[in-house]
Each structure stands twice: as C-alpha cells, then as structure tokens.
DRENPAMI-507417 format. One record per residue: x, y, z of N, C-alpha, C in turn; residue number from 1. Coordinates in Angstrom, 1 decimal. Last residue first. Layout:
% residues N
{mido {X Y Z} {X Y Z} {X Y Z} NUM}
...
//
This chain:
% residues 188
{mido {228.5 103.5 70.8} {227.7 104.1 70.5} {227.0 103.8 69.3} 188}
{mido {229.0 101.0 73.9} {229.3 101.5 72.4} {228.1 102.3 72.1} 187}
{mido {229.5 100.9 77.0} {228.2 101.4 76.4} {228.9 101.8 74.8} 186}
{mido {232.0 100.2 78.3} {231.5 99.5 77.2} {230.1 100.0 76.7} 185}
{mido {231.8 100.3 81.2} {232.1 101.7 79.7} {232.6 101.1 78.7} 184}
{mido {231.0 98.9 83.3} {232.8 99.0 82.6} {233.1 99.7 81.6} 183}
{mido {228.7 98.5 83.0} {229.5 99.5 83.8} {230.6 99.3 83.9} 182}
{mido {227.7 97.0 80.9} {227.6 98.0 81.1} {228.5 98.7 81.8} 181}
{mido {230.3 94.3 81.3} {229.2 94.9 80.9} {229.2 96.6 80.8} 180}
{mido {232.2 91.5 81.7} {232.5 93.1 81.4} {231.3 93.5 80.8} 179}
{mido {232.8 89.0 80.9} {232.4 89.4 82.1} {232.4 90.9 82.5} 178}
{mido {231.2 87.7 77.6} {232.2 88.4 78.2} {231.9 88.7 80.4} 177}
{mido {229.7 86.4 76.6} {231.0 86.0 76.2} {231.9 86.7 76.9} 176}
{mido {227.3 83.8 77.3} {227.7 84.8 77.8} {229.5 84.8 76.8} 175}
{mido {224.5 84.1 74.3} {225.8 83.5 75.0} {226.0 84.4 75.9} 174}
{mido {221.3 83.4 72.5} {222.8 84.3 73.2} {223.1 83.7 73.9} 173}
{mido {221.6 81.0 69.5} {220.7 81.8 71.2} {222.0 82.5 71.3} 172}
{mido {222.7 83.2 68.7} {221.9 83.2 68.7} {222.0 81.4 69.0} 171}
{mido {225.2 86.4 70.1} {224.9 85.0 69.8} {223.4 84.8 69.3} 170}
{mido {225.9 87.7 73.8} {225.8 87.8 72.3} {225.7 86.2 71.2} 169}
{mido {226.6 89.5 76.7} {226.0 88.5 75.9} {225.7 88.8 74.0} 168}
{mido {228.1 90.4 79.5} {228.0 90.5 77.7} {227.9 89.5 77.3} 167}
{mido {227.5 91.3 82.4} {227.9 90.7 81.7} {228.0 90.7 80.2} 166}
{mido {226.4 92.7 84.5} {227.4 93.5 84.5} {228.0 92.2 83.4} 165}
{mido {224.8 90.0 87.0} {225.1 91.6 86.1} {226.3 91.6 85.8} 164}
{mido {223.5 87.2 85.9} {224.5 87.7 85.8} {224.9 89.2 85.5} 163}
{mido {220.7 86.5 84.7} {220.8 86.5 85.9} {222.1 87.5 86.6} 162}
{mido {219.0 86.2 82.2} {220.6 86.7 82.4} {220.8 87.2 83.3} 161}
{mido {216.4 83.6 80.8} {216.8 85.0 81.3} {218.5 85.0 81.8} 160}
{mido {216.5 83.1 77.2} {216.5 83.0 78.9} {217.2 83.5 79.6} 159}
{mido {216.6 84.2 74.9} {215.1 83.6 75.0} {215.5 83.2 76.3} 158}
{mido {218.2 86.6 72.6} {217.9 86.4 74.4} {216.5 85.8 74.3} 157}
{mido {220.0 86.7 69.6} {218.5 86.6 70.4} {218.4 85.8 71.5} 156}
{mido {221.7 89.4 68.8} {221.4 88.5 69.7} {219.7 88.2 69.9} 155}
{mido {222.0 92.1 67.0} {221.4 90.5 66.4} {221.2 89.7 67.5} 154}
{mido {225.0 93.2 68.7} {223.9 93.1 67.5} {223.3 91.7 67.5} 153}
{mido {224.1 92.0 72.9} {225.1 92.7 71.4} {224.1 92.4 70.3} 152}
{mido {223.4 93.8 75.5} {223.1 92.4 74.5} {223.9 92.7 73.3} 151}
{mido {225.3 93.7 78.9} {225.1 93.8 77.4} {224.6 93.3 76.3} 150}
{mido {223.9 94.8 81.7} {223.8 93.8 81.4} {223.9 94.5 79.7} 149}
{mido {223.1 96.0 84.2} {224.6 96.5 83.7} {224.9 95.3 82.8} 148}
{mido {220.9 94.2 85.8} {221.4 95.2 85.5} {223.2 95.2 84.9} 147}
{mido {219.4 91.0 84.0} {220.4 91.7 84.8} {220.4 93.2 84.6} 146}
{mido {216.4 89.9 82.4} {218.0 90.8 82.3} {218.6 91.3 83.7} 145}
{mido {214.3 87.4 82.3} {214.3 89.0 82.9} {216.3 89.0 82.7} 144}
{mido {211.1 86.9 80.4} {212.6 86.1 81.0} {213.4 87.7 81.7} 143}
{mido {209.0 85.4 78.9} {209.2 85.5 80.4} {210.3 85.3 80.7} 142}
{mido {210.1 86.4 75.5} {209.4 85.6 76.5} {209.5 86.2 77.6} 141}
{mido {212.8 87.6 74.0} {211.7 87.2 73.9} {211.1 86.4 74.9} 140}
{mido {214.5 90.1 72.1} {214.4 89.7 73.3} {213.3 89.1 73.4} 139}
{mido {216.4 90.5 69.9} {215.9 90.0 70.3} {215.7 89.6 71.6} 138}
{mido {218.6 92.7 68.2} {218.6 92.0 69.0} {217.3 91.9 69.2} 137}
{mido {219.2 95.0 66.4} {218.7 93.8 66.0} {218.6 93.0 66.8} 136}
{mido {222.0 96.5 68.3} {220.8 96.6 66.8} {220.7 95.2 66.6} 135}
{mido {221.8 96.0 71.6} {222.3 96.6 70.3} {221.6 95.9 69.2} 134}
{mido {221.3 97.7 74.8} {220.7 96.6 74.1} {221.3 96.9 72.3} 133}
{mido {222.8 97.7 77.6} {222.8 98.3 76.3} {222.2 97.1 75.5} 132}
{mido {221.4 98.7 80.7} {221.5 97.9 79.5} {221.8 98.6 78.4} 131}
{mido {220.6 100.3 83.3} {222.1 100.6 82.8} {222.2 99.4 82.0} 130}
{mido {218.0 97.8 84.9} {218.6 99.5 84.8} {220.1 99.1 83.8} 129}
{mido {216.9 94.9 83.6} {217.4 95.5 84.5} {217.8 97.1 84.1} 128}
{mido {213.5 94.1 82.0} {215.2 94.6 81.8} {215.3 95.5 82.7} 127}
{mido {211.7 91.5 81.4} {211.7 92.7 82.6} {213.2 92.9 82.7} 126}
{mido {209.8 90.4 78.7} {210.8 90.1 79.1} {210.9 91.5 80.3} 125}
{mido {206.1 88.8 78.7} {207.5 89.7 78.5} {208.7 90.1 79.2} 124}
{mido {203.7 87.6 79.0} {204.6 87.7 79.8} {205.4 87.8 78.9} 123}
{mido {201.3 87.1 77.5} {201.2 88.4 78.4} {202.4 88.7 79.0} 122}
{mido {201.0 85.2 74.6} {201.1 85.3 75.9} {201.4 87.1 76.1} 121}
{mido {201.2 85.6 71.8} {199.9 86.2 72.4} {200.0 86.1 73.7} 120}
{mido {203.6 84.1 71.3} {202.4 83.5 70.6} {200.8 83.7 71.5} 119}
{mido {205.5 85.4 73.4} {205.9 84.8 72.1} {204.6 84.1 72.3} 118}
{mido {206.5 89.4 74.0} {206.1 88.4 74.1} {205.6 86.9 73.1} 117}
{mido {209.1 91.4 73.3} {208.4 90.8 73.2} {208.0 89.7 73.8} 116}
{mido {211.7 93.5 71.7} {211.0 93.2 73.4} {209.9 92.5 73.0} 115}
{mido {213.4 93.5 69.3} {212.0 93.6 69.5} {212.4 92.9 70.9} 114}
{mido {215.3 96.7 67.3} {215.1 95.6 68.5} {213.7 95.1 68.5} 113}
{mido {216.2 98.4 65.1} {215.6 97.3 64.7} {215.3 95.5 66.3} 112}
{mido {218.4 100.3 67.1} {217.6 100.1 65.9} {217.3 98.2 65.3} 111}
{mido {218.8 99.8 70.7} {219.2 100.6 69.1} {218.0 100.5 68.0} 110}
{mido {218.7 101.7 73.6} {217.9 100.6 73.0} {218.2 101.0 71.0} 109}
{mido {220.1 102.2 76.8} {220.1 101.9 75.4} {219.5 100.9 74.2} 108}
{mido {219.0 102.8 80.0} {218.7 102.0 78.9} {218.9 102.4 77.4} 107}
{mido {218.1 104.2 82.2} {219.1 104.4 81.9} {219.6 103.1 80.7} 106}
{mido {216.1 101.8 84.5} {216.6 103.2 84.1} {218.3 102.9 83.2} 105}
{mido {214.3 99.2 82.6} {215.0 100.1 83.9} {215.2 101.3 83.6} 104}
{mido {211.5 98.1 81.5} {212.8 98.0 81.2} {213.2 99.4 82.5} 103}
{mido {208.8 95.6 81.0} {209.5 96.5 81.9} {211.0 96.8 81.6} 102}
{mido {205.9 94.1 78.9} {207.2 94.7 79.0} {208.0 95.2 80.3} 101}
{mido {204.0 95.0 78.2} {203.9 94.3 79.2} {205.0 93.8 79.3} 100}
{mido {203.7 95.6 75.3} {203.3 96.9 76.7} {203.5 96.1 77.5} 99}
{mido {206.9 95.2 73.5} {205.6 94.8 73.9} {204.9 95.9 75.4} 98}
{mido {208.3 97.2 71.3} {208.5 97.0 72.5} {206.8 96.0 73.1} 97}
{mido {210.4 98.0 68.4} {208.7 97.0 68.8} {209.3 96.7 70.9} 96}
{mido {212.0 99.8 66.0} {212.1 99.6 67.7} {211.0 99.0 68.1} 95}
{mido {212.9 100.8 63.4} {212.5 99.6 63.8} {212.3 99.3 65.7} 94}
{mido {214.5 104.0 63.4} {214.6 102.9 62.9} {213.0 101.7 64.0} 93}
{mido {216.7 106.4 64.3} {215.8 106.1 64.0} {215.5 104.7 63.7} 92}
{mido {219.3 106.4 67.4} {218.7 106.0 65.8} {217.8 105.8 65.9} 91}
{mido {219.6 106.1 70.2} {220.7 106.8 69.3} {220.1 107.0 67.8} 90}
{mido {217.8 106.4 73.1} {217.4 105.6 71.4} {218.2 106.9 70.5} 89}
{mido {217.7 106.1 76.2} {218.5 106.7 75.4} {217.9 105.7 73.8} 88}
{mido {216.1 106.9 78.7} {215.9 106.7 78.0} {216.9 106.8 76.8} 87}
{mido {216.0 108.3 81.4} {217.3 107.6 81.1} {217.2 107.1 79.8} 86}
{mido {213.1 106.0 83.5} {214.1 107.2 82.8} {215.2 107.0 82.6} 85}
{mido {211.8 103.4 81.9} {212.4 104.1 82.9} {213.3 105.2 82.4} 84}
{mido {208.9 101.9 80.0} {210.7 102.1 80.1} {211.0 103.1 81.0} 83}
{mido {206.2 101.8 80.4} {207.1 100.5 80.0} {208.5 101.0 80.0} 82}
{mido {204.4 103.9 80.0} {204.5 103.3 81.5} {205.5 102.1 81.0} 81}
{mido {203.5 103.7 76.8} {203.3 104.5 78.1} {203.6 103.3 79.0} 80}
{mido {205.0 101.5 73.8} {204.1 102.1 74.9} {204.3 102.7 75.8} 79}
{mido {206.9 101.7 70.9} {207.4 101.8 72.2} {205.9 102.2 73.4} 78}
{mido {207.4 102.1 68.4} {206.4 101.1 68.6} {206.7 100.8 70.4} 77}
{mido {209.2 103.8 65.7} {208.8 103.6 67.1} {207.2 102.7 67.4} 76}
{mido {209.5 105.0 63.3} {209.2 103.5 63.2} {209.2 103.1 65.0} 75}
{mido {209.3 108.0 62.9} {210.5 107.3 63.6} {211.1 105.5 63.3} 74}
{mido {206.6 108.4 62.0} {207.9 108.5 61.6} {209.0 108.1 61.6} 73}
{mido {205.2 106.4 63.7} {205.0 106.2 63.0} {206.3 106.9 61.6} 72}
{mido {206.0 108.3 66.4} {206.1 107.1 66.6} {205.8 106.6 64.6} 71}
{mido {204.9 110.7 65.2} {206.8 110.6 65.6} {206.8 109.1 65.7} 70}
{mido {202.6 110.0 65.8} {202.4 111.1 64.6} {204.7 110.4 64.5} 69}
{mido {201.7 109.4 68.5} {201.7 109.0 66.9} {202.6 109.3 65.6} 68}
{mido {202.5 111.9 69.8} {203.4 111.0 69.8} {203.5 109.8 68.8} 67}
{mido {200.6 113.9 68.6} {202.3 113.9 68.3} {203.3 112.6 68.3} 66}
{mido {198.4 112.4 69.7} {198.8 112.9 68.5} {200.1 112.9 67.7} 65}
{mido {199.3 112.7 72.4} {198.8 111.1 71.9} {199.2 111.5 70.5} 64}
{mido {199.3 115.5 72.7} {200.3 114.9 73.1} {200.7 113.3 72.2} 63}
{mido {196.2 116.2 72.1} {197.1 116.6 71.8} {198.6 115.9 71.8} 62}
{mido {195.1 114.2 74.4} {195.0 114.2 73.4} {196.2 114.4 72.1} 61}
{mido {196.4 115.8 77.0} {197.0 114.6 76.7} {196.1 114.1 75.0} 60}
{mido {194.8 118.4 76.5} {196.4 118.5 76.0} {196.8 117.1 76.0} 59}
{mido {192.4 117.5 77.0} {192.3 117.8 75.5} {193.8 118.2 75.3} 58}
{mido {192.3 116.3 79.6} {191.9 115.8 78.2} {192.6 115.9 77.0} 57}
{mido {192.9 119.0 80.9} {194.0 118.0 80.5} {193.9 117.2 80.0} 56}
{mido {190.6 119.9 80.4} {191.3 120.7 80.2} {192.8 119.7 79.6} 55}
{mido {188.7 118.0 81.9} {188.6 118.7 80.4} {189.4 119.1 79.4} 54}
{mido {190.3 115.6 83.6} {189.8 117.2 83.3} {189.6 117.6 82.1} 53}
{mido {191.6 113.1 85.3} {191.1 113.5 84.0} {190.0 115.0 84.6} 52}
{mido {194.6 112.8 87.0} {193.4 112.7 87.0} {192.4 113.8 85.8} 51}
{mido {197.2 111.0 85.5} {196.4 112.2 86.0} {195.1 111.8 86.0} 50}
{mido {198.2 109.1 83.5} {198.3 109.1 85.0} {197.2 109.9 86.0} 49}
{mido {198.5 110.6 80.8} {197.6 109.2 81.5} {197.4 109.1 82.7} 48}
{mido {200.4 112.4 81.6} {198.6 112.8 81.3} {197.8 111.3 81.5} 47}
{mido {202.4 110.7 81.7} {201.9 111.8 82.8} {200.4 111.9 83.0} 46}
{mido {202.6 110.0 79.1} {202.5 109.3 80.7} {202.1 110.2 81.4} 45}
{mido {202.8 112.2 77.6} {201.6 111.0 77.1} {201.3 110.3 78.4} 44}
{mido {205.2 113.0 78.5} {204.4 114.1 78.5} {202.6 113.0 78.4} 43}
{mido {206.9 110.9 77.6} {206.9 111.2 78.7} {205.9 112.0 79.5} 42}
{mido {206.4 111.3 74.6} {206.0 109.6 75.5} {206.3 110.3 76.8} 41}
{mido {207.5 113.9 74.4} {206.0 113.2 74.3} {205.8 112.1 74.9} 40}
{mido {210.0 113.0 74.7} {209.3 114.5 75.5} {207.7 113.9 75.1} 39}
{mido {210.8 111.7 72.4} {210.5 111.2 74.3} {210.0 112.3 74.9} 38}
{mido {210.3 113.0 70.5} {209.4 111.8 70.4} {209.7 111.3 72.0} 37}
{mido {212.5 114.8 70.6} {210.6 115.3 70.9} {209.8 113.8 70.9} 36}
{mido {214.6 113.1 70.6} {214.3 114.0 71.4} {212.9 114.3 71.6} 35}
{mido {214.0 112.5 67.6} {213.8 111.2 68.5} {214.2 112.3 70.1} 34}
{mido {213.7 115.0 65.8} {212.5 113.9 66.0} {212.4 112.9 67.6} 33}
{mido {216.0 116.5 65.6} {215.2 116.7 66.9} {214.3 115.5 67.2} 32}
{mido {214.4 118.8 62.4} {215.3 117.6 63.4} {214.8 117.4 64.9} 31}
{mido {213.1 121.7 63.3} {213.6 120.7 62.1} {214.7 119.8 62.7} 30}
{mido {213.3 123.5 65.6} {212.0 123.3 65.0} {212.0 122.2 64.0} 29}
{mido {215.5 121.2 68.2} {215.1 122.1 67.0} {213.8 122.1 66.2} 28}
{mido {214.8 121.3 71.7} {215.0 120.7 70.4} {214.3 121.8 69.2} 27}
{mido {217.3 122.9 73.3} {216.2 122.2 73.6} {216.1 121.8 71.9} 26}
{mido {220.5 123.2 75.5} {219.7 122.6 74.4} {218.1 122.9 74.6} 25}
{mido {221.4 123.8 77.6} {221.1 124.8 77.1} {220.2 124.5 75.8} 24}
{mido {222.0 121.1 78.7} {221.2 122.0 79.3} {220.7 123.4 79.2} 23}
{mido {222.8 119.0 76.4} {223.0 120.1 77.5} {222.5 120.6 78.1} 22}
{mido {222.2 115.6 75.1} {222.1 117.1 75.2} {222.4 117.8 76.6} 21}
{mido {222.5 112.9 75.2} {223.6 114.1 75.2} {223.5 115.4 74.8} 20}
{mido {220.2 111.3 76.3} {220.5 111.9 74.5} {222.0 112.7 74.2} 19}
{mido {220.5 111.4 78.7} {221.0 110.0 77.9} {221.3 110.1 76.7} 18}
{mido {219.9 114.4 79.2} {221.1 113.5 79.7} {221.6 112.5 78.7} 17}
{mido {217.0 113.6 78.5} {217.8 114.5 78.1} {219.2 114.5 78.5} 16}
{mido {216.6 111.7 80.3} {216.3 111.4 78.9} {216.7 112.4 78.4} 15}
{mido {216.5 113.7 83.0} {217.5 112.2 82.6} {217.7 111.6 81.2} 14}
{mido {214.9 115.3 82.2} {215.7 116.0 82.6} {217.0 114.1 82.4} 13}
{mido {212.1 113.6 82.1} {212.7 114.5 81.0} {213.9 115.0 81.2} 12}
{mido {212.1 112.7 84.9} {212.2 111.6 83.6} {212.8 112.6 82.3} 11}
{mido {211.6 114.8 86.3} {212.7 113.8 86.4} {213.2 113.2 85.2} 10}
{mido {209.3 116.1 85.7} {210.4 116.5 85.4} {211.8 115.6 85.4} 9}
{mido {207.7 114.0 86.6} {207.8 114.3 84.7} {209.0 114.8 84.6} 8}
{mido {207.8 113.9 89.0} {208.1 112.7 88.5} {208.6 113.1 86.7} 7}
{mido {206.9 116.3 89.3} {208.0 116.2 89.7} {209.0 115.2 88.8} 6}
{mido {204.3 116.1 88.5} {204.9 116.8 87.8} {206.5 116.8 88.3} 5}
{mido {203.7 112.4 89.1} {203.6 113.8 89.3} {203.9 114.6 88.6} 4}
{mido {204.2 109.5 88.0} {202.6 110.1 88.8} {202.2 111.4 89.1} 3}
{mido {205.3 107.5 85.9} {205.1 109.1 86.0} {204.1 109.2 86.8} 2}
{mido {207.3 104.9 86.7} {206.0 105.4 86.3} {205.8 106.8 86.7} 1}
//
C-alpha cells in the first residue's frame, strides 16, 4: 500500500522494471497505454491515501479520470491498494480483479484473468510475490497462492497452493510441475 511519496516512488520505479523499460524511457505521447495505465493506478493510490486538500483533491480526481478513462480502453478492471509493486500486465485485454483481493510483489498477470470472489462473498483469493499468472486463468474464492508460484493458460484455481515455486495448470488445476517462478520459467 502507498502511504508516502517514497512509497510512490518505489512502486513506479519497480513497475517500470517489470514492464522492461529503462531508465531512460518514459512513456510515449501515442502508445504506452498499459505503462501510463500503472503510473495512474499508482498515482490514484497515493492520492487516496493522503490526506485530503483542495489541491490534491482536484489532481487525485484528475488521476481517477485517466485511470478510467485507460481502464475502460485497456479492458482493465483492476482496483487501488490490491496488487504490489512489480506490476507486470504484457497485454491489453480482459483483466477483472476483485477489490478484496491481495496480490504480491512482482506479479505477471496476462489477458483475460479473473481474481475473484464466488456468489457476492468478500473473500478472494491472496497471491504470493513472484506469480505468473497466464491467459485465461481463473482464480476463485478464499484461497491463497504460494510465492514463486505458476498458473498456466486457462487454469482454474478454486484451492489454495500451499507449495512454492510450483506449476500448476488444468481445470480444476493441478500440480504438474516442481519448477516455478524462480526457476525462469516466467514465459512471456
């Protein structure tokens, strides 16, 4: 969670990282979308967090705006205060995150995933640091992920994956492998 300006910088400086950009980079007036769409969600936290002023009203407004504005282009559906720095989203596309949610640092999340909770409950799944989560996968209920933990395409995870550093895949998901994230398996 963002509480400071230090905090912000952290978070932007790692989500810049995750995206593979440089350090000379910043994002283009044209393209760019899913870069400026975390600079906002990050910039959206912050200002939430803060203590309210007139002033910083009217730029986390501003901010809410954009972040709309890219979340609805993008097809993003991702809330404030729910994912850790590190942020990495390769593709545009379908992404539904519930707010009650938790996801770690350093997180791959592809196209067309849903984090969720199942028939209005409150309890959502709570994803360890260093996940690759891959297209179409399913995450659902009160259930929590390992760190260094893989989900592959399409999987749907309905209990929890106690096991770091594993790969899972299937529907329901399976374990298939003993080789996770941090064995550089992060596919692209």
């Amino acid at each position: 969670m963002i509480k400071s300006k230090e905090d912000l910088k952290q978070y932007l400086e790692e989500d810049r990282l995750a995206l593979g950009k440089t350090m000379d980079d910043h994002p283009k007036l044209f393209g760019d979308e899913i870069w400026k769409f975390e600079i906002y969600l990050r910039k959206c936290e912050y200002y939430s967090m803060r203590q309210k002023t007139v002033w910083g009203g009217v730029i986390g407004l501003y901010y809410r705006f954009q972040l709309h504005r890219l979340s609805f282009k993008l097809g993003y559906s991702i809330p404030l205060n729910v994912v850790g720095p590190g942020l990495s989203l390769p593709h545009r596309g379908t992404i539904v995150i519930n707010s009650h949610a938790s996801i770690g640092e350093n997180c791959r999340i592809h196209v067309d995933v849903n984090i969720g909770a199942t028939g209005g409950s409150t309890e959502a799944p709570f994803i360890g640091s260093n996940c690759y989560i891959g297209p179409g996968a399913k995450l659902v209920g009160n259930i929590s992920i390992a760190d260094n933990v893989i989900i592959g395409a399409n999987a749907v995870v309905v209990k929890s994956i106690n096991e770091p550093g594993t790969t899972w895949a299937g529907v329901p998901a399976k374990k298939i492998s003993d080789k996770g994230a941090h064995h550089g398996l992060m596919l692209i």
